[in-house]
Backbone and ligand atoms as CSV (ligand in chain L), in Angstrom:
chain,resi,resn,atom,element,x,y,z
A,1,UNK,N,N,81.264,-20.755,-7.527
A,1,UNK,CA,C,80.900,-19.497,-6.874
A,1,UNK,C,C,81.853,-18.381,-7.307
A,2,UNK,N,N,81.434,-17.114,-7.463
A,2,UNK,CA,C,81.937,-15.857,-8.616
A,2,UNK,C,C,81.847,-14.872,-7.197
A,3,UNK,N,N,83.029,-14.511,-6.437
A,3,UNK,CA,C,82.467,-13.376,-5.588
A,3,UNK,C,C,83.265,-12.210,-6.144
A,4,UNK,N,N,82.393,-11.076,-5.584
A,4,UNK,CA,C,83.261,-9.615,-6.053
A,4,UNK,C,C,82.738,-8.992,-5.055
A,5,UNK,N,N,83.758,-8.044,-4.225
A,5,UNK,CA,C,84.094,-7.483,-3.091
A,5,UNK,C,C,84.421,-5.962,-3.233
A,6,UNK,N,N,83.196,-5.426,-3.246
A,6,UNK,CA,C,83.349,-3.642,-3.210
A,6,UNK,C,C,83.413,-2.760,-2.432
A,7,UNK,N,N,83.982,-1.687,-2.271
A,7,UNK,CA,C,84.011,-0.808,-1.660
A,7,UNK,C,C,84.221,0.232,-2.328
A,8,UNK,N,N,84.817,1.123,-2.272
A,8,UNK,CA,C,84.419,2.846,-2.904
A,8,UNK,C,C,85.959,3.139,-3.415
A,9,UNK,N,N,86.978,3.007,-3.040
A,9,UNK,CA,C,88.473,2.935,-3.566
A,9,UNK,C,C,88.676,1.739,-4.428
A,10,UNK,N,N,88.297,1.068,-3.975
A,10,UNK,CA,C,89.295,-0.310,-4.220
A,10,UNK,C,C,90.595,-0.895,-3.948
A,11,UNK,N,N,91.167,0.227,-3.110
A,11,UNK,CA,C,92.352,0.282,-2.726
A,11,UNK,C,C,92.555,-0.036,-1.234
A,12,UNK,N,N,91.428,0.039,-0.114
A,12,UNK,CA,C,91.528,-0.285,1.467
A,12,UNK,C,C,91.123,-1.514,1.446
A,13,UNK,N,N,89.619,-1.096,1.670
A,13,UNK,CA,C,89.107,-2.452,2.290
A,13,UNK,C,C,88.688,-3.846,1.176
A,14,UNK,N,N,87.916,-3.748,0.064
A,14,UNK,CA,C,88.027,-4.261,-0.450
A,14,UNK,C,C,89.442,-5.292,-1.538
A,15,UNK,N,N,90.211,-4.609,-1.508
A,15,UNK,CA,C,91.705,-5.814,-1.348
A,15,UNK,C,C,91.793,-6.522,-0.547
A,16,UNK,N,N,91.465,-6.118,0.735
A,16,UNK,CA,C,92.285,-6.836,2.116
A,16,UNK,C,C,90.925,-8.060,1.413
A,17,UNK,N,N,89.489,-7.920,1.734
A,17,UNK,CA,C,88.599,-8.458,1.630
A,17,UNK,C,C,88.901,-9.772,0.477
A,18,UNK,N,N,89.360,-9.139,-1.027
A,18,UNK,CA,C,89.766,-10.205,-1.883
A,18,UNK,C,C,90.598,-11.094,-1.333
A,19,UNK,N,N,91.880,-10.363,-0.853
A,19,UNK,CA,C,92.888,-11.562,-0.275
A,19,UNK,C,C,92.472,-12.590,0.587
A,20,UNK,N,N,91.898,-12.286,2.035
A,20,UNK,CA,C,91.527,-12.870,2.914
A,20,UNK,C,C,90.965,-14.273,2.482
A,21,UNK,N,N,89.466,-13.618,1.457
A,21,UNK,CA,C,88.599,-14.658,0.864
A,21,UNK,C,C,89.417,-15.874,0.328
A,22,UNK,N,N,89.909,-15.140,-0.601
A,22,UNK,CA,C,90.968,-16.071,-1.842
A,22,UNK,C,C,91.656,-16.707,-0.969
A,23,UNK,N,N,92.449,-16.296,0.083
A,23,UNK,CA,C,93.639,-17.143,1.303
A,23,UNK,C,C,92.416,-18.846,1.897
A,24,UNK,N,N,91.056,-18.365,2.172
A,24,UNK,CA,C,90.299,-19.261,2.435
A,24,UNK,C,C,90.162,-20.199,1.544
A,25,UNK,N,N,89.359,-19.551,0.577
A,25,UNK,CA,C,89.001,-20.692,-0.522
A,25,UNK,C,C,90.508,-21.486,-0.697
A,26,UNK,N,N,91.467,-21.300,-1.074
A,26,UNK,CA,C,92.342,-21.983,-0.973
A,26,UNK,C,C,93.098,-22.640,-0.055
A,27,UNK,N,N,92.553,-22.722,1.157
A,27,UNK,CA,C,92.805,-23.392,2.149
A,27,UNK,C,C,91.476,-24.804,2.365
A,28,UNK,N,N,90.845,-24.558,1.760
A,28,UNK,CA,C,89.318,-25.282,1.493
A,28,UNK,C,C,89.280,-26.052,0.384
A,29,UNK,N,N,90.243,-25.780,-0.461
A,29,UNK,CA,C,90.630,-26.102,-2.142
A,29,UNK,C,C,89.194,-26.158,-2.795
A,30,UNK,N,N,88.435,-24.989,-2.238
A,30,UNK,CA,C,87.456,-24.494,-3.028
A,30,UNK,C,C,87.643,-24.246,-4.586
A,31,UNK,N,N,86.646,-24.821,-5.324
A,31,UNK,CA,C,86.785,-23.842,-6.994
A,31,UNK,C,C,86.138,-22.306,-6.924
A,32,UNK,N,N,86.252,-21.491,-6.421
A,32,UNK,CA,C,85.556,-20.244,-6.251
A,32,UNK,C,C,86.738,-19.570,-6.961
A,33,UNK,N,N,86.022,-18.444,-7.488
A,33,UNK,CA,C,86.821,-17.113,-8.368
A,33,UNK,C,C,86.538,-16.040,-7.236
A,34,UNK,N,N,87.468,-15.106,-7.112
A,34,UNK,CA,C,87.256,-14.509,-6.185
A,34,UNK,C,C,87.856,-12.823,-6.877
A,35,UNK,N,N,87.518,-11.780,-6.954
A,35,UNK,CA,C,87.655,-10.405,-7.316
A,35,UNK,C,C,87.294,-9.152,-6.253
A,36,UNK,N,N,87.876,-8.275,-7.119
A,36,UNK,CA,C,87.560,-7.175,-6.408
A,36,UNK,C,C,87.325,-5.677,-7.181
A,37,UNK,N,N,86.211,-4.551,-6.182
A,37,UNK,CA,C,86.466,-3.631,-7.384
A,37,UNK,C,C,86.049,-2.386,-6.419
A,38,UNK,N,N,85.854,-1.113,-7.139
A,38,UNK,CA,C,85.719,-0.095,-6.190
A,38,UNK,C,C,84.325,0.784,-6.988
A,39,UNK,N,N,83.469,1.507,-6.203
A,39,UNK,CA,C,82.209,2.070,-6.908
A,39,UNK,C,C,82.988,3.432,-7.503
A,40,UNK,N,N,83.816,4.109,-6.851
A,40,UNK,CA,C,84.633,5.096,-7.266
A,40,UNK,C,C,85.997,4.766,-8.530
A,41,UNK,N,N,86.014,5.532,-9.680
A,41,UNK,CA,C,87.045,5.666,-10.839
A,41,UNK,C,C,88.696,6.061,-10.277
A,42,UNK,N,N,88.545,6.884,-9.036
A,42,UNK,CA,C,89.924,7.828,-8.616
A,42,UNK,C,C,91.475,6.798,-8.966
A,43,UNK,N,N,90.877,5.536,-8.157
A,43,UNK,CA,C,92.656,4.847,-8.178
A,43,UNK,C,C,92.734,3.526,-8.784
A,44,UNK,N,N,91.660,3.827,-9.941
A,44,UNK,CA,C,92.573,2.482,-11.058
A,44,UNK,C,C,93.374,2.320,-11.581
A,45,UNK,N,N,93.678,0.924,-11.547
A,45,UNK,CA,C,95.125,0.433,-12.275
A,45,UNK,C,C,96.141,0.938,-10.984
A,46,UNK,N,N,95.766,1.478,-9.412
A,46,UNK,CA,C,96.775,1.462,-8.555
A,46,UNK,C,C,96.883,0.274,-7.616
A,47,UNK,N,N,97.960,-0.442,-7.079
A,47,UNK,CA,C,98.029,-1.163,-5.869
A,47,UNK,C,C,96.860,-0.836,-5.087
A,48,UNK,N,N,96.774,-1.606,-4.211
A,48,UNK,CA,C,96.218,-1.479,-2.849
A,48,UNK,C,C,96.986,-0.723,-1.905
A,49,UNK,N,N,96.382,0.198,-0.911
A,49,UNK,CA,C,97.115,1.292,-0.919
A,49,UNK,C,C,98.178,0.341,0.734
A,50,UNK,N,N,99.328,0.905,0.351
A,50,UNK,CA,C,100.374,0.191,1.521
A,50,UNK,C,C,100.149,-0.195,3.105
A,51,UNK,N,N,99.057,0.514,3.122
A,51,UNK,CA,C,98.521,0.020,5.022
A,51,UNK,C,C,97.726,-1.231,4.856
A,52,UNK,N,N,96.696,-1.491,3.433
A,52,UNK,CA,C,96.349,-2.495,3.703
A,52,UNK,C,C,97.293,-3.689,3.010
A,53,UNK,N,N,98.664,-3.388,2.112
A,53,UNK,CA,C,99.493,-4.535,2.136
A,53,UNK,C,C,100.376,-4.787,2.865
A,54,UNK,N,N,100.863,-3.752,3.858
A,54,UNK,CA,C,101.318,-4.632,5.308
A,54,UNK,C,C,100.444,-5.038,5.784
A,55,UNK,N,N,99.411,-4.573,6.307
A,55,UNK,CA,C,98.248,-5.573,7.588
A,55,UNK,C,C,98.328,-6.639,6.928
A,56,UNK,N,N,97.556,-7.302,5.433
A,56,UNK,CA,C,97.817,-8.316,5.189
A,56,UNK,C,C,99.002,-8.973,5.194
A,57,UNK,N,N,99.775,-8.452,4.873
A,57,UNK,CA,C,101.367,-8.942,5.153
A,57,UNK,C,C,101.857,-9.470,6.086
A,58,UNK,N,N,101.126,-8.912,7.379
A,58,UNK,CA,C,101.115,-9.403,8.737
A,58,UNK,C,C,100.526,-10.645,9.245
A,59,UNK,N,N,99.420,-11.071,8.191
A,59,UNK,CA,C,98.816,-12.242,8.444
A,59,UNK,C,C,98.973,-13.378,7.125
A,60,UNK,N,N,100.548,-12.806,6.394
A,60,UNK,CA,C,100.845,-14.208,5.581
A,60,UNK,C,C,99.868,-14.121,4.042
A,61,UNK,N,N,99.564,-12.836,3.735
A,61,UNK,CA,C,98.682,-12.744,2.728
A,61,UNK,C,C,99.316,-11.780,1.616
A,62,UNK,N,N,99.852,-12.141,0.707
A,62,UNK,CA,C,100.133,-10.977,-0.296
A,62,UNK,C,C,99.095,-10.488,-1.146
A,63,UNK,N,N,98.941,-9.172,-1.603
A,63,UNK,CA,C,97.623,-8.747,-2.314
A,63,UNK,C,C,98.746,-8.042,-2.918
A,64,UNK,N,N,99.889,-7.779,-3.365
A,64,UNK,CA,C,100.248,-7.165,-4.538
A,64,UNK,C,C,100.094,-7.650,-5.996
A,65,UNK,N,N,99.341,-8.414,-5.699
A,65,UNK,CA,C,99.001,-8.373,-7.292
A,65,UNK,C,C,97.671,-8.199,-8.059
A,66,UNK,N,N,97.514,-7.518,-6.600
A,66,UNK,CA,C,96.001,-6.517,-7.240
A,66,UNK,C,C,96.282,-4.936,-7.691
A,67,UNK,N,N,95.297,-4.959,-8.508
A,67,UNK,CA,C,95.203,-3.568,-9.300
A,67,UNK,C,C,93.710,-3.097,-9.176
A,68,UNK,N,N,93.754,-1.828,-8.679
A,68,UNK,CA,C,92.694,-1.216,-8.335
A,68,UNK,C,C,91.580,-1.011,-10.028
A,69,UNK,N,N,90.218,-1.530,-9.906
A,69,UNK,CA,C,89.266,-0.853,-10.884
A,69,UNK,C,C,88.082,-0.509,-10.566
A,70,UNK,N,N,87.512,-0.201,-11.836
A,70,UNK,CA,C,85.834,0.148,-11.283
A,70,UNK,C,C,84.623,-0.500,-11.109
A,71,UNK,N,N,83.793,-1.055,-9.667
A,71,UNK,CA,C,82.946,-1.480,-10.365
A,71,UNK,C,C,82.070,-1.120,-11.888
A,72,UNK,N,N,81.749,-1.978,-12.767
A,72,UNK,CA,C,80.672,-2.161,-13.963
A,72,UNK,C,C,79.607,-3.120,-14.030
A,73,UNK,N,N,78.578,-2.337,-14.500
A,73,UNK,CA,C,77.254,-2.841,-14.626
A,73,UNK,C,C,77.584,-4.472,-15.276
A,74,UNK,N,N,78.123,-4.472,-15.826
A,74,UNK,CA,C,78.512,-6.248,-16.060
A,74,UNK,C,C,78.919,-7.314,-15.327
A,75,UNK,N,N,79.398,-6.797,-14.173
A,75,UNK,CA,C,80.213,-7.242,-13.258
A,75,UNK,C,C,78.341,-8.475,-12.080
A,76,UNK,N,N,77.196,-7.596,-12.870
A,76,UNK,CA,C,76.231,-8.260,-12.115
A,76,UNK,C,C,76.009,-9.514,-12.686
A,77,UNK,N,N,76.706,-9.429,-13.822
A,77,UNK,CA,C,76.316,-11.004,-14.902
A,77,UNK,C,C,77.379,-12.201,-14.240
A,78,UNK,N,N,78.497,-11.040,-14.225
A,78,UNK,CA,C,79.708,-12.175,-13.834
A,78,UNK,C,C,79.971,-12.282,-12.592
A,79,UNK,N,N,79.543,-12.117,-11.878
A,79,UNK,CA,C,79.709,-12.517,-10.471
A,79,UNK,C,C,77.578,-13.077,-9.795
A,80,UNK,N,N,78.097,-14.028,-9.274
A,80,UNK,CA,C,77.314,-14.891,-8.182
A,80,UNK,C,C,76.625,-14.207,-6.875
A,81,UNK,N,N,77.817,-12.758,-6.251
A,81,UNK,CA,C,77.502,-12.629,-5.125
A,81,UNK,C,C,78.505,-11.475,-4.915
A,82,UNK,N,N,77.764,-10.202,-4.452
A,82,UNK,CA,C,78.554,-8.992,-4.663
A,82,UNK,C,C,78.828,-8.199,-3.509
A,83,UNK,N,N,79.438,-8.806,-2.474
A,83,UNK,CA,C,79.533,-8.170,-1.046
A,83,UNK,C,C,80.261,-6.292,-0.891
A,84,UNK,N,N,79.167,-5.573,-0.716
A,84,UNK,CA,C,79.810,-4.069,-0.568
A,84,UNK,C,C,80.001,-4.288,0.764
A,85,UNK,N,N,80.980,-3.379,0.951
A,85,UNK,CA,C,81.819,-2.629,2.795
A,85,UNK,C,C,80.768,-2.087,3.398
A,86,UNK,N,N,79.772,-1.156,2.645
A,86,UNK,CA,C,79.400,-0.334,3.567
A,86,UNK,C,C,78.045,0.334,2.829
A,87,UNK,N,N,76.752,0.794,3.469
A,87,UNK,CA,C,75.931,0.581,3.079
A,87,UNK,C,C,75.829,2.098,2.083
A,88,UNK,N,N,76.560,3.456,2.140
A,88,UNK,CA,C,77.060,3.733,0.781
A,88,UNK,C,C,77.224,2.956,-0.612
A,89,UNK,N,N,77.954,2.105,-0.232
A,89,UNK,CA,C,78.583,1.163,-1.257
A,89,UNK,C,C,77.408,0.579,-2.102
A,90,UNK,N,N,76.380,0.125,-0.626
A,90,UNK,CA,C,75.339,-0.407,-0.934
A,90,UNK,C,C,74.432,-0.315,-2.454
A,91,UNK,N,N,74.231,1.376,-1.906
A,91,UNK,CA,C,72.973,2.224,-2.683
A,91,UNK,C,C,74.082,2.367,-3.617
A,92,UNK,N,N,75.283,3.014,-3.949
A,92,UNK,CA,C,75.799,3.236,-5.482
A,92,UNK,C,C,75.689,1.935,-6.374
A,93,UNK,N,N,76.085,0.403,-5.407
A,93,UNK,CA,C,75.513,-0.735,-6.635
A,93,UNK,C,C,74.338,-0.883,-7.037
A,94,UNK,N,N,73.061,-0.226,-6.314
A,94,UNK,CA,C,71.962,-0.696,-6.185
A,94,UNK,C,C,71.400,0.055,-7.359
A,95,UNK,N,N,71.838,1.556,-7.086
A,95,UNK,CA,C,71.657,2.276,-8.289
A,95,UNK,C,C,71.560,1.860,-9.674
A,96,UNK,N,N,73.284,0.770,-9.914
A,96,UNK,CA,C,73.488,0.285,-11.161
A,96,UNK,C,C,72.398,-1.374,-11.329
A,97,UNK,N,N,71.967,-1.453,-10.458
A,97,UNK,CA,C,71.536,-2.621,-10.557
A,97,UNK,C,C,69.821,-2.317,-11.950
A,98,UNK,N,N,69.718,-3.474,-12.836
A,98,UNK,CA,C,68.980,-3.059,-14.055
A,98,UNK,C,C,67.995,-3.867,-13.978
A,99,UNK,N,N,68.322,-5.407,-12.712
A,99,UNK,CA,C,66.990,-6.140,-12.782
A,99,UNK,C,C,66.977,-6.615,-10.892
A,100,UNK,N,N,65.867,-7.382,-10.569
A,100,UNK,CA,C,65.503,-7.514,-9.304
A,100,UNK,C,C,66.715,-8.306,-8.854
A,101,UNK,N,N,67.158,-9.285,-10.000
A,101,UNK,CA,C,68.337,-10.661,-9.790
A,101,UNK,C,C,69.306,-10.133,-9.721
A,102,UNK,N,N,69.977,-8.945,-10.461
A,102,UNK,CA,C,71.278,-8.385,-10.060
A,102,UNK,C,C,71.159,-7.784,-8.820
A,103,UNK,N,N,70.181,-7.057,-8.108
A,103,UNK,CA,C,69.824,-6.020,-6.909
A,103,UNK,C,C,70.007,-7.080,-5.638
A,104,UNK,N,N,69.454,-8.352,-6.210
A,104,UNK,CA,C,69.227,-9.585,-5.494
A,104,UNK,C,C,70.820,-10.330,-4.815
A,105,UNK,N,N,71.744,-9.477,-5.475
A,105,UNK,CA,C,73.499,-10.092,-5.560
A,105,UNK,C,C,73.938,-9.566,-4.584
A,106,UNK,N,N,73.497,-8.284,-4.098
A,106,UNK,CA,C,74.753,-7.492,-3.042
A,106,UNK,C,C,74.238,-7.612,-2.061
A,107,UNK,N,N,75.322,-7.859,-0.941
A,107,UNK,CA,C,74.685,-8.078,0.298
A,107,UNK,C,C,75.860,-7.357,0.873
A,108,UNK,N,N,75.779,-6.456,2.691
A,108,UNK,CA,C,76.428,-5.773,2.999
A,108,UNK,C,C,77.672,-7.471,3.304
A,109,UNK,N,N,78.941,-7.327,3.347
A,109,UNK,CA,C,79.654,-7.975,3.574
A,109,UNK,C,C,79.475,-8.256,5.251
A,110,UNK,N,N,78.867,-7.390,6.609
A,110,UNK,CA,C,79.613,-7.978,7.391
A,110,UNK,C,C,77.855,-8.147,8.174
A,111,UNK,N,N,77.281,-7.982,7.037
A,111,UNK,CA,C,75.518,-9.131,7.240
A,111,UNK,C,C,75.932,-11.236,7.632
A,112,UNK,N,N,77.121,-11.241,7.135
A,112,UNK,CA,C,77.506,-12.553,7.720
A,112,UNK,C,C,77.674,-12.331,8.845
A,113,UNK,N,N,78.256,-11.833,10.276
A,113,UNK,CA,C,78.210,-11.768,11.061
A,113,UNK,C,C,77.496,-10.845,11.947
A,114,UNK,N,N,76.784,-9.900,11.202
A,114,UNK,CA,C,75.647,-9.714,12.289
A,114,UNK,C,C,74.365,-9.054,11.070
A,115,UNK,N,N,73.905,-10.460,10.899
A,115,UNK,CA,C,72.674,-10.458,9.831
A,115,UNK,C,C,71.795,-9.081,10.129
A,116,UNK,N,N,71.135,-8.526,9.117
A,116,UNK,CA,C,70.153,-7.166,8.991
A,116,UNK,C,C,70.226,-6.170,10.033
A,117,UNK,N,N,71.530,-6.005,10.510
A,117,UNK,CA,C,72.017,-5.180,11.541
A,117,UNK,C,C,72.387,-3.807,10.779
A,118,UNK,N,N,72.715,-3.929,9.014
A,118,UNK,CA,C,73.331,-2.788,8.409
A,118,UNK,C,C,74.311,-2.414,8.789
A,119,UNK,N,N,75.824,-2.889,9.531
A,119,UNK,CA,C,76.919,-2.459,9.747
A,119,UNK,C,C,77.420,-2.710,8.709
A,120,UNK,N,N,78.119,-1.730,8.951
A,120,UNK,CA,C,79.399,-0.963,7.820
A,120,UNK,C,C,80.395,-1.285,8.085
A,121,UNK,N,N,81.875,-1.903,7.495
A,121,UNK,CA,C,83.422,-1.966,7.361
A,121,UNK,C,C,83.491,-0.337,7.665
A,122,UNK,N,N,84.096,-0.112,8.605
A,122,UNK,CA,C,84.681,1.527,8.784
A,122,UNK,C,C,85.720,1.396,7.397
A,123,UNK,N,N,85.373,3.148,6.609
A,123,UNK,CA,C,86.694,3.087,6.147
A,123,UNK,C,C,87.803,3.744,6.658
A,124,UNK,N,N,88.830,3.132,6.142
A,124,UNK,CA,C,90.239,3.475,7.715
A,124,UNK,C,C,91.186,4.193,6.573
A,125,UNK,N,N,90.338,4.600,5.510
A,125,UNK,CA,C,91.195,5.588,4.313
A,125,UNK,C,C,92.223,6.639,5.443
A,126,UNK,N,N,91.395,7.572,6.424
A,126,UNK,CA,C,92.061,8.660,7.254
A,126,UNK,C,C,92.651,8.281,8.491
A,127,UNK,N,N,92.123,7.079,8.549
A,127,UNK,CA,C,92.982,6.447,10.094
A,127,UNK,C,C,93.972,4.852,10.081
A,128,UNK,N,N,95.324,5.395,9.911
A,128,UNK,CA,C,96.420,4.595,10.129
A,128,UNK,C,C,96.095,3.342,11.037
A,129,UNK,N,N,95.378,3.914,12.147
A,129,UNK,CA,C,95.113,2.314,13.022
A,129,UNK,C,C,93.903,1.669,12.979
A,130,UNK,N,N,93.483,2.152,11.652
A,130,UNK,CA,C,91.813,1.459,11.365
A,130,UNK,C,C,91.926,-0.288,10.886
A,131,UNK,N,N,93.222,-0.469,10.144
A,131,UNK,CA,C,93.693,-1.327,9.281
A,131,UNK,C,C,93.412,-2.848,9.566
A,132,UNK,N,N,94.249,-2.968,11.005
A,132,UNK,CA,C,94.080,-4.379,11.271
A,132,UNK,C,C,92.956,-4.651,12.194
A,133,UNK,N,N,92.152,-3.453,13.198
A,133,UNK,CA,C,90.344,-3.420,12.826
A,133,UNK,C,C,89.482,-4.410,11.653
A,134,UNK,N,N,89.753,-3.519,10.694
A,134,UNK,CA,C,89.210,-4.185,9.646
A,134,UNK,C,C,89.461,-5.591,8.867
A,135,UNK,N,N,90.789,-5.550,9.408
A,135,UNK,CA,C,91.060,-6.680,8.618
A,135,UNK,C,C,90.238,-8.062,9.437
A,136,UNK,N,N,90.335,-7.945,10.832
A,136,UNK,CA,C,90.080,-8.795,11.764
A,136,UNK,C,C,88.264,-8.819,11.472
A,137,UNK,N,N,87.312,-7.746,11.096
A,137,UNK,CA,C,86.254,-8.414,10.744
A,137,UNK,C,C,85.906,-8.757,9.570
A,138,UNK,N,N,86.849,-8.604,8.900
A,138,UNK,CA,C,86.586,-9.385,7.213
A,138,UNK,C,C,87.008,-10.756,7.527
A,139,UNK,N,N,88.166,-10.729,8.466
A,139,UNK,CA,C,88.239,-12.268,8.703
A,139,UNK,C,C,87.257,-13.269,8.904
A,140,UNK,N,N,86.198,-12.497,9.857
A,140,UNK,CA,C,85.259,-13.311,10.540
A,140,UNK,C,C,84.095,-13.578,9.694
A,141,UNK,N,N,84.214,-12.118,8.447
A,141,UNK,CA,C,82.815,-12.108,7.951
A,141,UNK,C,C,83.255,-13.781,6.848
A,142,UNK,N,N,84.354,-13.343,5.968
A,142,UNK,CA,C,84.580,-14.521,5.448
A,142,UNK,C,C,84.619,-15.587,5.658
A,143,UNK,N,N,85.210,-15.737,7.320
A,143,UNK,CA,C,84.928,-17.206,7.733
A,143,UNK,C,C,84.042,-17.959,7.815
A,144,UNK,N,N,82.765,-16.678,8.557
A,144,UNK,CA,C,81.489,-17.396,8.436
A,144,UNK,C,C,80.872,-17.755,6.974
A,145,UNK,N,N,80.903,-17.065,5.860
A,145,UNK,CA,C,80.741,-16.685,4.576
A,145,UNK,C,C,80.543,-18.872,4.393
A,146,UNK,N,N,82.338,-18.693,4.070
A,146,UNK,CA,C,82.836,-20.132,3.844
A,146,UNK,C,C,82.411,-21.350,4.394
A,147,UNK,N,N,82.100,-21.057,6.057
A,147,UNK,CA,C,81.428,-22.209,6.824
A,147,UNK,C,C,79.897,-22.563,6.099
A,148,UNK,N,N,79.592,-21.334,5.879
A,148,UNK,CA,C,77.673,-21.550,5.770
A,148,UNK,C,C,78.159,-22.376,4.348
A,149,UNK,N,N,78.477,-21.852,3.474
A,149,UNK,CA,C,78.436,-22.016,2.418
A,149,UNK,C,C,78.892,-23.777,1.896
A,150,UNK,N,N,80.139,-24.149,2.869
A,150,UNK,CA,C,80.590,-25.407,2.822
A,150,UNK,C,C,80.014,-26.374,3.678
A,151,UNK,N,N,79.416,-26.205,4.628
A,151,UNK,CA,C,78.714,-26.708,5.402
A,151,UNK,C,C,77.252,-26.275,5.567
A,152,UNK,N,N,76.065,-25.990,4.551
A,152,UNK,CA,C,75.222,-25.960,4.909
A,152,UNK,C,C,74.071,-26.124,6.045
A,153,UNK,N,N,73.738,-25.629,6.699
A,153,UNK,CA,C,72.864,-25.893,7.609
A,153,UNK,C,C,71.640,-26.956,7.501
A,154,UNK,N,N,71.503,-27.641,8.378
A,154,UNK,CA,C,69.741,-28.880,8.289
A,154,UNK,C,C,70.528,-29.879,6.737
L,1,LIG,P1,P,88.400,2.028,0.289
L,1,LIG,O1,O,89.019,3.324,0.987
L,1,LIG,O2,O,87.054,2.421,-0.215
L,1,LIG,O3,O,88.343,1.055,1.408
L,1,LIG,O4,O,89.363,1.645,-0.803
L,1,LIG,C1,C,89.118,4.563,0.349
L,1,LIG,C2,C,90.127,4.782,-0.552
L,1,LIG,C3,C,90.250,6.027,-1.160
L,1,LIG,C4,C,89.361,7.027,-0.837
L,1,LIG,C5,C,88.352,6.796,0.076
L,1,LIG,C6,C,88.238,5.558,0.652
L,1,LIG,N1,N,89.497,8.285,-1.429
L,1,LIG,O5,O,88.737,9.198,-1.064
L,1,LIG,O6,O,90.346,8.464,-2.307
């Protein structure tokens, strides 16, 4: 399994999102590849911006060794399963999407916990106490993510 985790920086929510995942799968000793990227160019090649590497920091997760880039139209070949933050996020992948099977990849990330509801990851770019908010439902979305996925249902 190939996941890639977007949002519009690449620098908030989608890091925390890579780490979290990656902290799972490796607690699962899953073979999953796990990435991240942003629909916006502004802060590539930067860290994740410092509110979301303390929050993670807070829960035992280092993400400094991510580097912010852009999502690319290739990125539909190489990845399995393309969870955007927010349904913005949505329509800019959807845009790039070239066949029904790539369009077929993105799903809102927190559709794991409350299926065709269309909620959005707030972004907490302008709000300092948005951070560990968010982090706490990426937790859940991933958890469930991992359960379905390792434990199939019927
Ligand atoms: P992210 O947050 O999409 O969660 O990484 C943002 C980061 C930067 C900006 C907006 C949102 N910005 O406008 O630069």
């Amino acid at each position: 399994m190939k996941i890639l985790m977007v949002c519009l920086g690449n620098i908030c929510r989608s890091p925390l999102a890579e780490g979290i995942m990656k902290q799972k799968v490796r607690e699962a000793e899953l073979d999953w590849m796990v990435d991240s990227a942003g629909t916006g160019h502004w802060h590539a090649g930067q860290l994740p911006d410092r509110r979301s590497i303390v929050t993670a920091g807070q829960h035992g997760i280092d993400i400094t060794d991510q580097r912010a880039r852009q999502f690319q139209v290739a990125d539909f070949e190489r990845f399995d399963k393309i969870f955007v933050m927010d349904t913005q996020n949505r329509r800019d992948v959807w845009r790039l999407a070239r066949t029904e099977e790539h369009r077929a990849k993105v799903e809102l990330m927190l559709d794991q916990i409350h299926p065709g509801q269309d909620r959005s990851v707030p972004d907490p770019y302008y709000d300092d106490d948005g951070f560990e908010e968010v982090f706490a439902m990426l937790d859940r979305a991933c958890e469930a993510f991992v359960a379905r996925e390792t434990f199939p249902p019927g």
